[in-house]
C-alpha positions in Angstrom: -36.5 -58.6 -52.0 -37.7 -55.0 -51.8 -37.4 -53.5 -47.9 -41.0 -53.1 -46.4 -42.0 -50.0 -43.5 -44.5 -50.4 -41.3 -44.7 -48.5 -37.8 -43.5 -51.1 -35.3 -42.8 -51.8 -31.2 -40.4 -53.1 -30.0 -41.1 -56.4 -27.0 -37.7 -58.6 -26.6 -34.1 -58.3 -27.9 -31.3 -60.7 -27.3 -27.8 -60.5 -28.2 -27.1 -62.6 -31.4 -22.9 -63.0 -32.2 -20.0 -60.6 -31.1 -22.4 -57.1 -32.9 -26.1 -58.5 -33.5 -29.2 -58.7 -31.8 -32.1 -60.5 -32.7 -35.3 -57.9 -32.1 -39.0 -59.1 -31.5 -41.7 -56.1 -32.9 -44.9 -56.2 -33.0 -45.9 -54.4 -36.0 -48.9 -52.9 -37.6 -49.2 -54.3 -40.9 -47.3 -57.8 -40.4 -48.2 -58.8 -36.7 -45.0 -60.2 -34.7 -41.9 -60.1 -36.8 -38.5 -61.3 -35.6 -35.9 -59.5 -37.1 -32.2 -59.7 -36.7 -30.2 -56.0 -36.4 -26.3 -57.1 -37.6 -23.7 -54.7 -36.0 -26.0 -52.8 -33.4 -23.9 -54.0 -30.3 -20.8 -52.9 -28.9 -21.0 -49.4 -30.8 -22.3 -46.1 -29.5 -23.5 -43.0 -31.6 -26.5 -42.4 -33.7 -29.6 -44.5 -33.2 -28.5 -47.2 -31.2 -29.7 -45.8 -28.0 -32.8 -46.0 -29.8 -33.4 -50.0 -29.9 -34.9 -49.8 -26.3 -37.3 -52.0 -25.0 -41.0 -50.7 -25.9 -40.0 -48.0 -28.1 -42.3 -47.7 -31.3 -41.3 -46.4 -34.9 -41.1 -47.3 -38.2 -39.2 -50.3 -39.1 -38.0 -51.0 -42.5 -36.8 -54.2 -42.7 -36.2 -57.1 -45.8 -38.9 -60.0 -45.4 -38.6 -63.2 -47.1 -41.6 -65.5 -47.7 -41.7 -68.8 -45.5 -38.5 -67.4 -43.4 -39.2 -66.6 -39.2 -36.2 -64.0 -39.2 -35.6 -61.4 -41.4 -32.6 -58.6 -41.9 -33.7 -55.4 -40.4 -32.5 -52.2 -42.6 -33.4 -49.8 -40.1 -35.7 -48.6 -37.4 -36.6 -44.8 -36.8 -37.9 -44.5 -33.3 -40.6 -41.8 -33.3 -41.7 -42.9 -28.9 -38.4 -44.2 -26.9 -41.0 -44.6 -23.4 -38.2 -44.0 -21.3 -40.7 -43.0 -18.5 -41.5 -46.6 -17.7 -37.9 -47.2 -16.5 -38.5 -45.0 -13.5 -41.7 -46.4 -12.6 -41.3 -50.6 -11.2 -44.8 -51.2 -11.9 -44.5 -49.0 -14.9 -42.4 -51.2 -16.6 -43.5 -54.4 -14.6 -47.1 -54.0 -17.0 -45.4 -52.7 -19.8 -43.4 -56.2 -19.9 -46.6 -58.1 -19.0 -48.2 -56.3 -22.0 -45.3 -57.6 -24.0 -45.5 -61.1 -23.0 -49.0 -61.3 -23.7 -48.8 -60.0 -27.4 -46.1 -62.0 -27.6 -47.6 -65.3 -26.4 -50.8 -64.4 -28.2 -49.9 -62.6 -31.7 -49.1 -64.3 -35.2 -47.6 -62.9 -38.0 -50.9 -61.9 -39.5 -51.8 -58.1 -39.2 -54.0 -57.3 -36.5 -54.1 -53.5 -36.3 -56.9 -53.3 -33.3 -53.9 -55.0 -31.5 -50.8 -52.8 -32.1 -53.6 -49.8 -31.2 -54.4 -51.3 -28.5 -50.4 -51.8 -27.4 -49.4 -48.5 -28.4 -52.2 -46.5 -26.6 -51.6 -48.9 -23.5 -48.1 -48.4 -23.1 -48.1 -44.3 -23.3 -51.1 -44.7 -20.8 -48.4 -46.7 -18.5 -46.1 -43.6 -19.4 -48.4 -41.2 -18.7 -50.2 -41.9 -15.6 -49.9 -39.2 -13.0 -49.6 -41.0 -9.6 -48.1 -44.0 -8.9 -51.6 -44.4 -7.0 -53.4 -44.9 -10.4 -50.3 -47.3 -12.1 -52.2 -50.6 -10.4 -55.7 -49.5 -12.1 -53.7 -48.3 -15.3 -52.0 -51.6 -15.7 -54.8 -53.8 -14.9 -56.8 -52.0 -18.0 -54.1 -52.3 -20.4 -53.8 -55.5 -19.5 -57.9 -56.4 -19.9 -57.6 -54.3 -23.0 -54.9 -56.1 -24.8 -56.8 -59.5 -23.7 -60.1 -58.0 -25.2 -58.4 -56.7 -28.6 -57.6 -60.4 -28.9 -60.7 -61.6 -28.5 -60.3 -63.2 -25.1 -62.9 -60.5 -23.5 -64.4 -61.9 -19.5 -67.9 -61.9 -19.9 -69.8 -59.9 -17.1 -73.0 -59.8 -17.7 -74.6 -63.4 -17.5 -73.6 -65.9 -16.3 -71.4 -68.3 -18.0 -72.9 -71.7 -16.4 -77.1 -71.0 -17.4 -76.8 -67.2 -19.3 -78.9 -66.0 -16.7 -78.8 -62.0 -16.5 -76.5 -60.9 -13.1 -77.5 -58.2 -11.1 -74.7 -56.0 -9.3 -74.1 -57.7 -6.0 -73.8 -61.4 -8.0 -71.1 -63.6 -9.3 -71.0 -65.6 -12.3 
């Protein structure tokens, strides 16, 4: 079982044992991948600070056919997003971002995705005013639903198709 790379983001952790954690990415060449990091908690030093919640990467990790979790060798973070911490609706639609690839994703490759997630969340990091965060999150949020396929359709009407002008509801 060679180790495969691929750049990754990382959605959920929870603490597995006395030193693991069991690590949901997203990732761009194998979709949502579960991983399990063996001796990450409890110790401090070099790259450990760098498992964070929404940071992106390259993970290099050992995956075994027909197997839901797999031994990670390493992750090199590369974006740690610490920005969205400051920010409650920051993070608030960073993790709603994260619960929809989560619920939404399989373990096929959807690139357009993990675009879509990775330009959403440093437009969540980067917004200017907290004044613009509600209209940021909302369009990540449409976005993510639209890279899925899941895109609201606004120009007809979904009962007869008819055309809708501006002032009309479908």
């Amino acid at each position: 079982m060679a180790p495969v790379s691929t750049p990754a983001v990382l959605l959920r952790a929870h603490d597995f044992g006395d030193s693991s954690r069991i690590l949901r990415f997203y990732t761009r060449t194998h979709g949502l991948v579960s991983v399990v990091a063996r001796g990450v908690r409890g110790r401090s030093g070099k790259g450990v600070a760098t498992l964070a919640t929404f940071a992106s990467g390259d993970l290099v990790v050992y995956m075994k056919r027909n197997r839901e979790l797999h031994n990670m060798k390493e992750f090199t973070c590369l974006k740690l997003r610490g920005e969205l911490a400051t920010q409650m609706l920051a993070f608030s639609a960073a993790s709603a971002a994260a619960e929809l690839v989560l619920s939404h994703a399989e373990t096929d490759a959807q690139p357009r995705v993990f675009d879509t997630l990775e330009a959403g969340l440093d437009a969540l990091c980067n917004t200017e005013s907290p004044s613009l965060l509600p209209g940021t999150a909302l369009s990540v949020l449409w976005t993510i639903t639209h890279s899925f396929g899941f895109a609201p359709q606004l120009d007809n009407c979904v009962r007869c198709e008819e055309p809708l002008f501006e002032d009309e509801l479908g």
